[in-house]
C-alpha positions in Angstrom: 77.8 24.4 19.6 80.4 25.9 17.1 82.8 23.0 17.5 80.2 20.2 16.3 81.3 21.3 12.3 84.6 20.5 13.1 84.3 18.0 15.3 81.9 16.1 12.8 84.8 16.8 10.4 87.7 14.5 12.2 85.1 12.2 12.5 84.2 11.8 9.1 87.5 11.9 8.2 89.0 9.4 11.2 86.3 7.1 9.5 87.7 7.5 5.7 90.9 6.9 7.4 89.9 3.3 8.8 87.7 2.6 5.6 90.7 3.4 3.1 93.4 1.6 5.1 91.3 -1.4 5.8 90.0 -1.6 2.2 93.7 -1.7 0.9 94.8 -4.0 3.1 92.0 -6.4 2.8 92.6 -5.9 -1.3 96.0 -6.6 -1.1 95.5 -9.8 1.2 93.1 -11.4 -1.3 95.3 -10.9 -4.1 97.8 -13.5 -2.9 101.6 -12.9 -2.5 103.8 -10.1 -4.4 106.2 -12.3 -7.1 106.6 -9.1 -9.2 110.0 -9.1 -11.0 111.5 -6.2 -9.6 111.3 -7.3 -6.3 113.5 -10.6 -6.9 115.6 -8.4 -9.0 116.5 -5.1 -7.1 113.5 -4.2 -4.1 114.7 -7.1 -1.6 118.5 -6.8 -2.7 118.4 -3.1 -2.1 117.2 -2.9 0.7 119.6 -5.5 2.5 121.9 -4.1 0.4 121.5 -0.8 2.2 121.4 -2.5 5.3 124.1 -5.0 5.5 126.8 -3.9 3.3 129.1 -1.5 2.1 128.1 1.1 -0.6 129.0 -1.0 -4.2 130.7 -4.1 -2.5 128.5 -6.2 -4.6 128.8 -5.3 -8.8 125.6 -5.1 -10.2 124.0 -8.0 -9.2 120.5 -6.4 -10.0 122.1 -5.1 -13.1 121.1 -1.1 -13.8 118.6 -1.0 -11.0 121.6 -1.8 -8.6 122.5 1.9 -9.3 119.0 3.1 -7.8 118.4 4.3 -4.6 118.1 1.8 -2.5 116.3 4.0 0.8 112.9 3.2 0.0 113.4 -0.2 -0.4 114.4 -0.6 3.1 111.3 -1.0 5.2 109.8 -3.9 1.8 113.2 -5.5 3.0 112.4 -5.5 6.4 109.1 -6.6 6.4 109.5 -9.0 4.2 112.6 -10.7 6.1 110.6 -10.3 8.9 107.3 -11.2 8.6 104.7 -13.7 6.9 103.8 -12.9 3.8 100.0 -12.2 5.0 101.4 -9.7 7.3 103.6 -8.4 5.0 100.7 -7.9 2.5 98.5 -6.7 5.0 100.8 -4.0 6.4 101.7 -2.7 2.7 98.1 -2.7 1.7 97.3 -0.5 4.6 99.9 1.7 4.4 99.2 2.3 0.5 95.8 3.2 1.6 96.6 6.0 2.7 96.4 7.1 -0.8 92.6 7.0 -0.7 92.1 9.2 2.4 94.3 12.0 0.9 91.9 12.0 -2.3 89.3 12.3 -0.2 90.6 15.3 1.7 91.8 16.6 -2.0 88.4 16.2 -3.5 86.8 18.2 -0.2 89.5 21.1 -0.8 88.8 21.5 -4.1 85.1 21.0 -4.6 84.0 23.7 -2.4 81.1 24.8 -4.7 78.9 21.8 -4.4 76.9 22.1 -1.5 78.4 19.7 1.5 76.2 16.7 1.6 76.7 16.1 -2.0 80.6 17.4 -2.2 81.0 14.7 1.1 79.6 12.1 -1.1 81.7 12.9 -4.5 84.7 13.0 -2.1 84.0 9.6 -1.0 83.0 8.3 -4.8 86.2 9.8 -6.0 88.4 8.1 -3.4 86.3 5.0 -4.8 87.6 5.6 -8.3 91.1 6.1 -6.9 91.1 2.5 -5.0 89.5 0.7 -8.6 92.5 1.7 -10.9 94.4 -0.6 -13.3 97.7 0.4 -11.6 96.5 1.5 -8.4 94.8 -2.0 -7.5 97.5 -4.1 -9.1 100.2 -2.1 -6.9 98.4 -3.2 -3.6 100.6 -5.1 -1.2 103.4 -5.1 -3.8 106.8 -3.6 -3.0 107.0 -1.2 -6.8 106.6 1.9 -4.6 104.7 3.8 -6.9 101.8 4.1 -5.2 104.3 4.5 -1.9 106.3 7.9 -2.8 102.4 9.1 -4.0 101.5 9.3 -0.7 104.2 12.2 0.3 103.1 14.0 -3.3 99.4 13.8 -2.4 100.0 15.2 0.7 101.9 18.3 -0.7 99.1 18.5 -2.9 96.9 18.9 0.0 98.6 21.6 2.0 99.5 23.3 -1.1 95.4 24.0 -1.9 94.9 24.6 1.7 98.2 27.8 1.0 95.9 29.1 -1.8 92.8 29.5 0.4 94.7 31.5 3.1 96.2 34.9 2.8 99.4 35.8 1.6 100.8 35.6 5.1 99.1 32.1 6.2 100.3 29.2 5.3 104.1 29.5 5.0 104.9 26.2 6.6 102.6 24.2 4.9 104.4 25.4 1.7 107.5 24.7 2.9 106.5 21.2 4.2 104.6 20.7 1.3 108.4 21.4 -0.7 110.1 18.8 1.7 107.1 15.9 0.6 107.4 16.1 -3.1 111.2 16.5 -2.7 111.3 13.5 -0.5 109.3 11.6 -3.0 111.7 12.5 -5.7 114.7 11.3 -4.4 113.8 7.7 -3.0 112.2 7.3 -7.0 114.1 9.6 -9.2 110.4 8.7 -11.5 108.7 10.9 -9.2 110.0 14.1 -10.7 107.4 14.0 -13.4 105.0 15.5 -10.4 107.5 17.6 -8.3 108.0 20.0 -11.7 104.4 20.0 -12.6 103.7 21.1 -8.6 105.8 24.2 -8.7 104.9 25.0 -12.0 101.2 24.7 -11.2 101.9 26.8 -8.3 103.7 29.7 -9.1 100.8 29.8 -12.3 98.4 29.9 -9.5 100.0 32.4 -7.3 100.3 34.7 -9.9 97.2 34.5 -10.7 95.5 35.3 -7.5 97.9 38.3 -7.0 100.5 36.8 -4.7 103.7 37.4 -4.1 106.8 34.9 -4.9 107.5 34.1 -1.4 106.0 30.8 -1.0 107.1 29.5 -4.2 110.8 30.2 -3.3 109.8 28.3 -0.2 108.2 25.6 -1.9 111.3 25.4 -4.1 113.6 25.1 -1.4 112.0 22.7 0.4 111.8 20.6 -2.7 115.5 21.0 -2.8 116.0 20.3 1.1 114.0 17.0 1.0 115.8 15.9 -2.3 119.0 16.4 -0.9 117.9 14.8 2.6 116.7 11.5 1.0 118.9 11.3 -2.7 122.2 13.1 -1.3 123.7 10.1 0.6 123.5 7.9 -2.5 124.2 10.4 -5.2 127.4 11.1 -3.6 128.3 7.5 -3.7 127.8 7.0 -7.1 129.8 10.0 -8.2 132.5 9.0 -6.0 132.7 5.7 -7.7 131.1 6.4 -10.8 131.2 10.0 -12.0 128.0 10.1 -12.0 125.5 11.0 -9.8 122.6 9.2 -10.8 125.4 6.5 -13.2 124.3 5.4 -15.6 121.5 7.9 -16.5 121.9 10.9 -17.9 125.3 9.9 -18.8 125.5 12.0 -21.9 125.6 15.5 -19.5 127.7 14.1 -16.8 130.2 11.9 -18.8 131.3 8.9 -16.6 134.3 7.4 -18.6 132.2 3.7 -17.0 129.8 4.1 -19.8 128.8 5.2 -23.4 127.9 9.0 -23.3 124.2 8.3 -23.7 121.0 8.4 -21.7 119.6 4.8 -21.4 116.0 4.9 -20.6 113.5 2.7 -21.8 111.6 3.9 -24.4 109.8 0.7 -25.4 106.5 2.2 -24.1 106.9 6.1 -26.0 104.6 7.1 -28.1 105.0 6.0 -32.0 103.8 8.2 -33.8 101.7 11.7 -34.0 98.6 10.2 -33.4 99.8 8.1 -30.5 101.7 11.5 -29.0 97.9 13.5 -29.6 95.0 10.8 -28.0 97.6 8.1 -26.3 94.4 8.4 -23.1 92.6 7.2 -25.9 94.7 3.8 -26.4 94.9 2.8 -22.6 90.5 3.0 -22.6 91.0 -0.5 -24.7 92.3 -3.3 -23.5 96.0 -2.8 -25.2 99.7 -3.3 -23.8 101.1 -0.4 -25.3 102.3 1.7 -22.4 102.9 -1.5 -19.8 104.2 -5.1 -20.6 101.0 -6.7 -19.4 97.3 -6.2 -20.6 94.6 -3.4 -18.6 92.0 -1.1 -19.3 91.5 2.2 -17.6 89.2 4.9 -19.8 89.9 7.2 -16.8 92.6 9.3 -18.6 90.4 9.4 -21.9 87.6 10.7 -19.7 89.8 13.7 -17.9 90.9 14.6 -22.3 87.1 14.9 -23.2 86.3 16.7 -20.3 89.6 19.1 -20.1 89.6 20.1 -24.1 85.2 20.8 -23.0 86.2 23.4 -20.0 89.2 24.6 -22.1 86.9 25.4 -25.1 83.7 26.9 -22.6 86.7 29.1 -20.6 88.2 30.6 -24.2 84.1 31.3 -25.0 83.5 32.9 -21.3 86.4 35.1 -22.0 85.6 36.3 -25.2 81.8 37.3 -24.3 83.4 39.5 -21.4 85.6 40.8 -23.6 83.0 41.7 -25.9 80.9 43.1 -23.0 83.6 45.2 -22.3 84.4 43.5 -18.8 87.5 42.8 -17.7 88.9 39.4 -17.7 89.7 37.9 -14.3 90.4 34.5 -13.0 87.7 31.6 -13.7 84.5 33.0 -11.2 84.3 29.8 -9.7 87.4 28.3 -7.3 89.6 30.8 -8.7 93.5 29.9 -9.2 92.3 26.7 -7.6 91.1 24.9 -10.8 94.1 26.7 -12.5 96.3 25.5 -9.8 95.2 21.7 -10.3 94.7 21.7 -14.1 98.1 23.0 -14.4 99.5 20.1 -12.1 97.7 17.6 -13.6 98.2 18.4 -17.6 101.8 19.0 -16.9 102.5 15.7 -14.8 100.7 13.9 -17.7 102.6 15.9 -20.4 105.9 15.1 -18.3 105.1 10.9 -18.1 104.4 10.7 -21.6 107.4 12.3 -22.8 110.1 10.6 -20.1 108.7 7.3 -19.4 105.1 6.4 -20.9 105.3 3.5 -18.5 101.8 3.1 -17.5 102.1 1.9 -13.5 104.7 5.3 -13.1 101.3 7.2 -13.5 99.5 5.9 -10.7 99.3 9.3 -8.8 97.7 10.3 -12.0 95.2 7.5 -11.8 94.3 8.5 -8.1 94.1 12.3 -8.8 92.0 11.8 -12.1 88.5 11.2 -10.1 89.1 14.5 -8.2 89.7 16.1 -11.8 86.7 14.7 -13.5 84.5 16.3 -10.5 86.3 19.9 -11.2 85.8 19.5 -14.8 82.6 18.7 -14.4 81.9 21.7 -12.0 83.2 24.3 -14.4 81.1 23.1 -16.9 77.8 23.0 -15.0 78.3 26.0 -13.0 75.8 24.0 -10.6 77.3 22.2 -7.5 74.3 20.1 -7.5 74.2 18.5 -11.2 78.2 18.5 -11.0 78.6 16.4 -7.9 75.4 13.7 -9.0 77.2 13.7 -12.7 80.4 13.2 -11.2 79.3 10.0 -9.2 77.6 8.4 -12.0 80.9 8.9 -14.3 82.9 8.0 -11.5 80.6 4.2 -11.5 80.5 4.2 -15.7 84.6 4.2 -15.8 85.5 1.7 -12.9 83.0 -0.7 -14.2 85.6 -0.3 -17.2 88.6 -1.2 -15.4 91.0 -4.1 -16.3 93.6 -4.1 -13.7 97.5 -5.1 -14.4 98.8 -8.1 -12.8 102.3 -8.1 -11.8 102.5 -11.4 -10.5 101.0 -13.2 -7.7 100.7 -16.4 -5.8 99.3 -18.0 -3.1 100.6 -17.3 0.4 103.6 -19.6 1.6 106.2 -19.8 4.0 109.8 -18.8 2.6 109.3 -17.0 -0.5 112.6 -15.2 -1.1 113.7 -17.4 1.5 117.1 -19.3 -0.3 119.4 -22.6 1.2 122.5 -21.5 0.2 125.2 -24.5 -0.4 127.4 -25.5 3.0 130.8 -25.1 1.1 134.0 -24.2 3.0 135.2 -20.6 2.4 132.1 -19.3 0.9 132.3 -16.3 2.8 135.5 -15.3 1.7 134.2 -16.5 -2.4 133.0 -14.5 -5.3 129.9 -15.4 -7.2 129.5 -14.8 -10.6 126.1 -13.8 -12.2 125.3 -13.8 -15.8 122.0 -13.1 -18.2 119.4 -11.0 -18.0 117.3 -12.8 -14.9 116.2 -11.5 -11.9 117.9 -13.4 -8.9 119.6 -10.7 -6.8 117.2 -11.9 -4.1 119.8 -14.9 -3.7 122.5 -12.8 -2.2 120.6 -11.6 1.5 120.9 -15.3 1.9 124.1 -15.8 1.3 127.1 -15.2 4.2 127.6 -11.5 4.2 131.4 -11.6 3.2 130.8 -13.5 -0.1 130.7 -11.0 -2.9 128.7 -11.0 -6.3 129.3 -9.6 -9.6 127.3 -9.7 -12.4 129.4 -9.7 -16.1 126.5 -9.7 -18.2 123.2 -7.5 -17.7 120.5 -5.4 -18.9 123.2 -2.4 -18.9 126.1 -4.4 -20.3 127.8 -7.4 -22.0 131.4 -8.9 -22.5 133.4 -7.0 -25.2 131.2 -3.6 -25.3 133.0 -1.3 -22.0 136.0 -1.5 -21.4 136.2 0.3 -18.1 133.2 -1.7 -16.7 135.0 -4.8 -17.7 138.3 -3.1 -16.5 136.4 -2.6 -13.0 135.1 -6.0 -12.6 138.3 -7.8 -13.8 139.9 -5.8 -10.9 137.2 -7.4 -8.2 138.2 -11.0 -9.3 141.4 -10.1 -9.3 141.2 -10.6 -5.7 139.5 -14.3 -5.8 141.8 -17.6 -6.3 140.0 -21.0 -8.7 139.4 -22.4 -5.3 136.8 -18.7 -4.5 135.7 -18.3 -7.4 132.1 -20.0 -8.0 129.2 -19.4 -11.4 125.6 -19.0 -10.4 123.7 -21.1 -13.4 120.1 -20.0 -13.7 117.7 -23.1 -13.4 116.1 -23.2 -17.1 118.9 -21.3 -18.9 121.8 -23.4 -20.3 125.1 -23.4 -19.0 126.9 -22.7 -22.2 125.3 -18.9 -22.4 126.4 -18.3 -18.6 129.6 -20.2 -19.1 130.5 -17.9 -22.2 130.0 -14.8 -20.3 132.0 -16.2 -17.2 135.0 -17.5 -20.0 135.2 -13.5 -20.8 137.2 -12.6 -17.9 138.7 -16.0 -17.6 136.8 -18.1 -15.5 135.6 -21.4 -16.5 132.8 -23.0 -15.0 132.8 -26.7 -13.6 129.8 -28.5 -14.9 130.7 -31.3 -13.1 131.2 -29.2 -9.5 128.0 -28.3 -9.3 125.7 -27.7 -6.0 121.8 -26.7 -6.3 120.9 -23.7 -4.5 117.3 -25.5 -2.7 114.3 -22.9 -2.4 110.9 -23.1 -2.6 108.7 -23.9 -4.7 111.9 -25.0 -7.3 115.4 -23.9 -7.0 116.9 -20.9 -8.6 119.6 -22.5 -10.2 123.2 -24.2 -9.3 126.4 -23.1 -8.0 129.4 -24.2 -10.2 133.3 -24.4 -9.2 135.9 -23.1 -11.7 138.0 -25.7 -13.7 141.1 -25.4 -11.9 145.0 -26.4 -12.9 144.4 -24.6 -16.6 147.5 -22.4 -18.0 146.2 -19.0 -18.9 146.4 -20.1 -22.6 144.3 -22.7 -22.0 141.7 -20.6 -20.1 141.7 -18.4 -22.9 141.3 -21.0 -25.7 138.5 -22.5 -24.3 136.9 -19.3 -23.3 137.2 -18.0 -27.0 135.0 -21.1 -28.2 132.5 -20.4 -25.4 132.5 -17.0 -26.5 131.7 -17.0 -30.4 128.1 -16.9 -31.2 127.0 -19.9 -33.2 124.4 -19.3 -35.9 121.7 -22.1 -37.5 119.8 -22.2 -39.9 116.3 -20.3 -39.9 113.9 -22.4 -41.9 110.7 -21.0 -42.4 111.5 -18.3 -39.8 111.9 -14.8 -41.8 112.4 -11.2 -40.2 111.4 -8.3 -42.5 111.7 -4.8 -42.0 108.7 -2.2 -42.2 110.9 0.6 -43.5 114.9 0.4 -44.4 115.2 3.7 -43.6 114.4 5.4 -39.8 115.5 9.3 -38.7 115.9 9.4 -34.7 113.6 11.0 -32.6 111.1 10.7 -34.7 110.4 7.1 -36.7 110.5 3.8 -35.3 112.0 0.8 -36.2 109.5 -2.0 -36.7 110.6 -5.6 -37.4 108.0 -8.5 -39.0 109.0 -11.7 -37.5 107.3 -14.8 -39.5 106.5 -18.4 -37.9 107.9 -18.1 -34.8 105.9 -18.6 -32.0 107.7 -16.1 -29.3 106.6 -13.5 -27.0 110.0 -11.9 -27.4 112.9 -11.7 -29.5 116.6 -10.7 -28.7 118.5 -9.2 -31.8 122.5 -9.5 -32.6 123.2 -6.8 -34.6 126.2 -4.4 -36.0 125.9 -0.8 -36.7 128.3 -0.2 -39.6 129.9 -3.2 -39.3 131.1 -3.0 -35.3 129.0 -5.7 -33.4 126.9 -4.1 -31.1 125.7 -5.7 -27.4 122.5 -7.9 -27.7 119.3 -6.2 -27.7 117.1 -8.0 -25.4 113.8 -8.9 -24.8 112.4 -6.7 -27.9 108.3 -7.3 -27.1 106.8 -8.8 -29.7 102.5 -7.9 -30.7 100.9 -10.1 -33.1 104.4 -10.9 -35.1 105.5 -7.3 -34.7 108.4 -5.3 -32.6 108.0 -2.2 -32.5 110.6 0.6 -30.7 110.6 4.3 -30.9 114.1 5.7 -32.1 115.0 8.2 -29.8 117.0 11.5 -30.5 120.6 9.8 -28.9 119.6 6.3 -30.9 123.4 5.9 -32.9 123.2 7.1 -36.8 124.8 4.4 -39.2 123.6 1.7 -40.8 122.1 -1.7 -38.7 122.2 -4.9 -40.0 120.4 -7.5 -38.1 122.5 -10.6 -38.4 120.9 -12.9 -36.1 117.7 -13.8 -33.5 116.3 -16.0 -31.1 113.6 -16.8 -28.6 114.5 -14.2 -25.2 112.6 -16.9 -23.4 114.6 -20.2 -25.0 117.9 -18.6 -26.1 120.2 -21.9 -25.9 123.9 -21.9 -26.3 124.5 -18.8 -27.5 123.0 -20.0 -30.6 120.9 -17.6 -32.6 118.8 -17.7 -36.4 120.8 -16.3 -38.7 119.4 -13.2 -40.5 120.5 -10.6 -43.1 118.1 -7.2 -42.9 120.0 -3.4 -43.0 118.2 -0.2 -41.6 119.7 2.9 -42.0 119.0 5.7 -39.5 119.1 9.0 -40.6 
């Protein structure tokens, strides 16, 4: 008889089990097939890359994300080389789900005061609010691996509350597993450090708090540190063997790689802009907005957990003042103990963490999925009654997904092939460079491609011709190695030769507009393989590749760019541009900054006429003048609008 509680237990939870994984999968089947961007550019290169071919044969052909770990892109590869794209879907969606069961067991660990029939059905609800997320259902079946590397993090989470019921002497493996997990998680997405800080923060807090000794936080650190290594060391050896840098090109301003400017070059298109923004951004992403993600959604999830954190925050401060006015001494909270401590400290400081790195909104999907369980807790210490905490809990849990807009990342109907490439029967192509130019994403070509031919990418989201030297230096010395006869352009289908053929004329190779082959794919062809122009002196290689390379300017017309402000200080302003009467979702910007011209700027998002980008502390002083734009999606031949608008930051 005192087996049928536990017994009961694995069946309940066997059942969430089948329910979570069968859910996601069935989600991420009806959605249609994964097209996101960063799978054509980077997740199904990487992963073959990993595979099939030496550490940095290829140079950058998935420009900066080439330099990310490729590990957890392995099994997408696989299964997407493999297998249809219903299976593929299917088996991603399933495995995601495990997501859902893990809240579950979270929201059971940590609910303990409301009574179990209600606390089972709260559990449920809140793995519910996990599965109807903007990020969380929009990542379903897709290869981003956000909601992949949370799995590992929500199961540290899990053993981690399961430590602080036991003793001091229980639970010293589940600690030190629960290390390994978020360290695991960490290294095959750098991004995932945002949580494994916030975890041993939120631990040691807790421990001390319930009177426990240090012990298991050293363990938690080192295992932390033992699954980092384990899944990050391989590849940050390799890029500091070739680089200088172990994690090349971030963080280059500590580590100093002469292969690029000593700088930090995240993406801060999605920060914060201002105070207000930095206090309630929650607040923004419970409208339908774009602010922290480049397409629309609505999630009032994270607004919810701000109302409800700042409420037990203010009732905690007034508890502890009446015992201190009663002359009792202060202790932890008298309901769940370092528990609530324990995940209010994990799940401010993860927040805290995303908004100040990253602010991109999909990189918070662990957030999304823990958020239900926090509501519930918030809720609980409020009411002090299980009861009324668990029914409230449900009902909020219904009120915010009926809220939800998800993100869309790109989809399509199933079909046969996708990814899938012809490339060109040509003689010697296995012994033959490629070169890639632009900002597109088409390193997806290359698994088809004969494994000996070699790509190399002189223009990027990390770098253009003319700006670094040793980058340049680096891939002059690959086609070094490559005769006219092995040397071949990729062309992007819808970009015009004259941009890629101006990049290519950089280091000396001109492209052959009339030796062209198309690359066949479905549903439309990537683009076309050009020859080099062959028999040329290397004066004539270099006249010609001088006119290819000089921007050309036109006239505006009625096109005007204005400034908001002509004067920004870094790490604090931004830099917001007025663009008039030009229909464009994006602009790209030549500038100079005190009078040395500067790489491109790409892609700058525009929102009703307006681009708007924080300007970070390592952002260059000096004055910028904006000398010319264009369209990112209709650049032509190197042709842009000439402008004249200065900004001096301070």
């Amino acid at each position: 008889m005192r087996y049928r509680p536990k017994l009961a237990g694995t069946a309940i939870e066997g059942t969430v089990i089948l329910l979570a994984v069968g859910a996601s999968a069935a989600a991420a089947y009806l959605q249609g097939q994964d097209t996101n961007w960063d799978l054509r550019n980077y997740h199904y290169y990487a992963g073959y890359a990993f595979l099939h071919r030496p550490p940095h044969y290829d140079f950058a052909p998935a420009q900066v994300q080439s330099f990310f770990n490729p590990l957890v892109h392995v099994p997408s590869y696989l299964a997407l080389s493999h297998l249809s794209g219903r299976a593929a879907a299917l088996l991603f969606g399933a495995v995601q789900g495990l997501n859902l069961w893990l809240v579950f067991r979270i929201a059971m660990q940590v609910l303990r005061e409301i009574p179990r029939p209600i606390r089972l059905a709260v559990s449920l609800s809140s793995a519910a609010a996990a599965f109807w997320g903007a990020a969380g259902l929009a990542e379903l079946g897709t290869t981003l691996g956000d909601n992949l590397v949370s799995i590992p993090v929500l199961a540290a989470l899990s053993l981690l509350l399961g430590a602080l019921r036991g003793s001091e002497g229980e639970g010293n493996r589940s600690v030190l597993a629960a290390g390994i997990l978020a360290g695991l998680a960490a290294g095959l997405k750098l991004t995932t450090m945002i949580y494994a800080a916030p975890l041993l923060a939120a631990f040691f807090a807790a421990s001390v708090l319930g009177g426990r000794g240090l012990r298991k936080c050293v363990l938690l650190g080192a295992g932390m540190a033992a699954g980092f290594a384990v899944a990050y060391g391989h590849w940050g050896m390799s890029l500091w063997r070739e680089y200088g840098n172990p994690v090349f090109p971030y963080l280059n301003d500590l580590f100093r790689s002469e292969y690029y400017p000593p700088e930090n070059p995240v993406d801060i298109r999605f920060l914060p802009r201002n105070l207000s923004q930095k206090l309630f951004y929650p607040f923004y992403f419970a409208t339908l907005n774009d602010w922290v993600s480049e397409e629309r959604f609505r999630d009032p999830r994270m607004a919810a957990c701000y109302v409800l954190a700042l409420l037990v925050a203010v009732a905690a401060a007034v508890r502890f003042l009446a015992k201190v006015v009663r002359g009792e001494r202060p202790g932890p909270a008298d309901r769940g103990g370092e528990i609530p401590f324990f995940v209010f400290i994990f799940a401010t400081g993860s927040y805290a963490c995303w908004q100040a790195m990253f602010s991109i909104y999909r990189y918070a999907v662990l957030l999304e999925y823990v958020a239900p369980v926090f509501l519930g807790l918030s809720l609980l210490l409020l009411f002090r009654n299980g009861r009324a905490a668990g029914i409230a809990a449900i009902g909020l849990h219904a009120v915010l997904c009926a809220a939800v807009v998800p993100l869309s990342f790109g989809r399509r109907p199933f079909a046969d092939g996708y990814l899938q490439v012809e490339a060109p029967a040509l003689p010697g192509l296995g012994e033959a460079v490629i070169l890639m130019a632009g900002t597109g994403a088409h390193s997806y070509l290359v698994p088809s491609f004969p494994r000996g031919t070699r790509f190399v990418r002189v223009e990027s989201n990390m770098h253009a011709p003319g700006f670094n030297p040793q980058l340049e230096g680096k891939i002059r010395g690959i086609l070094a190695g490559y005769g006219a006869g092995q040397t071949w352009t990729f062309v992007p289908q819808g970009e015009d030769y004259g941009d890629t053929a101006a990049a290519a004329a950089f280091y000396g190779v001109i492209p052959d507009e009339s030796d062209c082959r198309e690359i066949r794919a479905r549903p439309q062809s990537p683009g076309r393989l050009c020859g080099s122009v062959k028999g040329l002196s290397a004066a004539q290689v270099e006249k010609r590749a001088a006119v290819l390379r000089e921007p050309r300017f036109a006239d505006p017309g009625d096109i005007r760019l204005r400034c908001e402000s002509k004067e920004v200080s870094a790490g604090k302003d931004s830099m917001v541009f007025i663009v008039e009467n030009l229909d464009a979702r994006a602009i790209d910007l030549y500038y100079t900054i005190d009078g040395k011209k500067m790489p491109p700027v790409r892609n700058w998002r525009l929102r009703d006429g307006r681009a708007s980008v924080l300007v970070g502390r390592d952002t260059t002083r000096g004055l910028y003048r904006i000398i010319g734009i264009r369209d990112s999606q209709a650049p032509g031949v190197n042709l842009w609008l000439r402008t004249d608008l200065s900004v001096r930051v301070h």
